[in-house]
N, C-alpha and C positions, 0 to 999 in steps of 0.2 A: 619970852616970858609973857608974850600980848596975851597968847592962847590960854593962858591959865588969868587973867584979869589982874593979874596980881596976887592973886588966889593959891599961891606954889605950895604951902601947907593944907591948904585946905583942899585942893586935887591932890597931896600926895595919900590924903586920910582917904579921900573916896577909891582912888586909885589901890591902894591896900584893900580897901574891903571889896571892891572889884574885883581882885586878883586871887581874891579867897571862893569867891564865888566861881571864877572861870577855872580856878585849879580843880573844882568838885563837877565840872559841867561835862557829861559825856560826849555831847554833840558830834556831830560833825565839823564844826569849825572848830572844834574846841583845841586844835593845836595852834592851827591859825591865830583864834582869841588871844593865847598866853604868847604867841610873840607880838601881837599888839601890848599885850599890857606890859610887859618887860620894857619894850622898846618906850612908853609913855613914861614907865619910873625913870628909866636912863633919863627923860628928857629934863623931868623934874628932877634928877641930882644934879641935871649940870648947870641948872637953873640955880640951882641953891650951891653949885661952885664946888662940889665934889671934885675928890683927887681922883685924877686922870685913870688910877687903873680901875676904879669902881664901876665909873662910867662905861669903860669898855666892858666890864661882866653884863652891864645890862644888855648892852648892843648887840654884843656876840651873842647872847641867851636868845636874843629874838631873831640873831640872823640862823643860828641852828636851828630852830621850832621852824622857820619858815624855808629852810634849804629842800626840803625834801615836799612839803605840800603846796608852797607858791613858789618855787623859785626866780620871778621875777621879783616878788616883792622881799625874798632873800636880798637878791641885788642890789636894790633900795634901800637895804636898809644894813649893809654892811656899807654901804657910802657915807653913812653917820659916825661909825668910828671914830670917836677922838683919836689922835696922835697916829692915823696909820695915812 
């Protein structure tokens, strides 16, 4: 929770309107982006103590977006998984 200052409501408001914006972004990273931001809400539910299967939708959301265009940082980040 250090990462967010204590701040876990107020990065999950920014984090939502972040993720509004990365879903409409055509870019080139733009898949890469949305499993960054998937993987950052997971981090802030589990911060705020969300039930276990929630947390893994975020996880796994960000480990597919990232299987196919970094598959390294796939790896990485199906290592976050609660409960596996």
């Amino acid at each position: 929770m250090s990462a967010f200052y204590g701040q876990v409501d107020g990065a999950l408001v920014c984090y939502q309107k972040s993720a509004l914006l990365i879903e409409k972004d055509a870019r080139h990273e733009h898949v890469l982006n949305q499993g960054y931001i998937r993987q950052w809400i997971g981090e802030i539910a589990r911060c705020k103590g969300a039930v276990l299967g929630w947390l893994s939708v975020f996880f796994r959301a960000a480990h597919l977006k990232w299987e196919h265009v970094s598959p390294p940082r796939a790896g990485e980040g199906k290592a976050t998984f609660p409960g596996d």
